[in-house]
N, C-alpha and C positions, 0 to 999 in steps of 0.2 A: 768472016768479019770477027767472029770469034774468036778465032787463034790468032788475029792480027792486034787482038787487046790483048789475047795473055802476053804476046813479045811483048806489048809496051809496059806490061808491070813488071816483066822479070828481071831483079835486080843483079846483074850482072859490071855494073860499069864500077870501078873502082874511083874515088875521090880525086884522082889526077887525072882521068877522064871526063870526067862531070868537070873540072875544074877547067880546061880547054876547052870544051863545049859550049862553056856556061861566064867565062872569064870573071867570076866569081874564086876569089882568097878560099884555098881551105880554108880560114879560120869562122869566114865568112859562111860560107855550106855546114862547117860544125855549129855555126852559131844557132842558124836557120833550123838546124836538128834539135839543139839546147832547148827552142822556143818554142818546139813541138810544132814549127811549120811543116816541117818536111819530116817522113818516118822511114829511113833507108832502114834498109834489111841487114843485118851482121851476118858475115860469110863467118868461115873455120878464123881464130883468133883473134875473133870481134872485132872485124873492119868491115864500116865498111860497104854496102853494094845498093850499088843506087840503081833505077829502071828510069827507062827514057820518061814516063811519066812525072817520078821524082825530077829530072833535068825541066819537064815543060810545068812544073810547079815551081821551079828556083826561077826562070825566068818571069813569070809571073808574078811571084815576090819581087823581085827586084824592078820588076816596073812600076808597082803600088808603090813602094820605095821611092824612087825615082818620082812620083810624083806626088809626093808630100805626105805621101801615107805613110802610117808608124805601125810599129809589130802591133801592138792594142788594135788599133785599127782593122789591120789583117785577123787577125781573132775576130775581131766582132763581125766583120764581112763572111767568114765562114760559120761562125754561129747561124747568120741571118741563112745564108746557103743551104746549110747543112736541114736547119727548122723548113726552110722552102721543100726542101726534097722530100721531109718526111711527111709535109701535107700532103703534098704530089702522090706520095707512094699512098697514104691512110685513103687521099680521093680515090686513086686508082681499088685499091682492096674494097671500098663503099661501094662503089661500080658494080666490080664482079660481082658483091654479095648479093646485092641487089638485085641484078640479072640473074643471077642462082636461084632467087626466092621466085620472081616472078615464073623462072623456069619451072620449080616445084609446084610452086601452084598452079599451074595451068592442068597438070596431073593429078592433082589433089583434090581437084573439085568434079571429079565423077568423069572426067577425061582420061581416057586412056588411048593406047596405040592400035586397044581391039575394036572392032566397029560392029 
């Protein structure tokens, strides 16, 4: 499962690829870059290389697009996203620690593994 997400970020496709795929205007994909929606990678001579991930994030913009949603908008939706995930991840870290302590203390308080 792992190597199946590295292929999807490896940017490899060049912007007349993504541009077929995606029937999105280069100017259209460079704009999307301009707005810091989309972050492709620059290959040798700074062009340039987009991952199937960047293509399923242009389609995704252009649906927000498509239904009345505005680049501000798309920002703000990834703000709210992005805040979500870092709860998710601070809950998930609170978890472990917590589990870790209660770990330690079960051995701290005159428990041990000798009997």
């Amino acid at each position: 499962m792992v190597e199946r997400e590295l292929r999807h970020e490896m940017a490899v496709l060049p912007i007349g690829v993504v541009r077929e795929l995606t029937g999105l205007s280069d100017r259209q994909i460079r704009y999307y870059d301009q707005q810091e929606l989309i972050t492709p990678q620059r290959g040798n001579g700074k062009q340039r290389r987009y991952s199937l991930k960047d293509v399923d994030r242009l389609f995704e913009i252009a649906d927000y697009l498509d239904l009345g949603y505005s680049i501000a908008d798309i920002h703000e939706m990834d703000a709210k996203k992005l805040a979500a995930s870092h709860r998710e991840d601070e809950a998930a870290m609170r978890r472990v620690f917590a589990d870790e302590l209660l770990r330690i203390g079960r051995f701290s308080k005159g428990n041990s593994f000798r009997q």
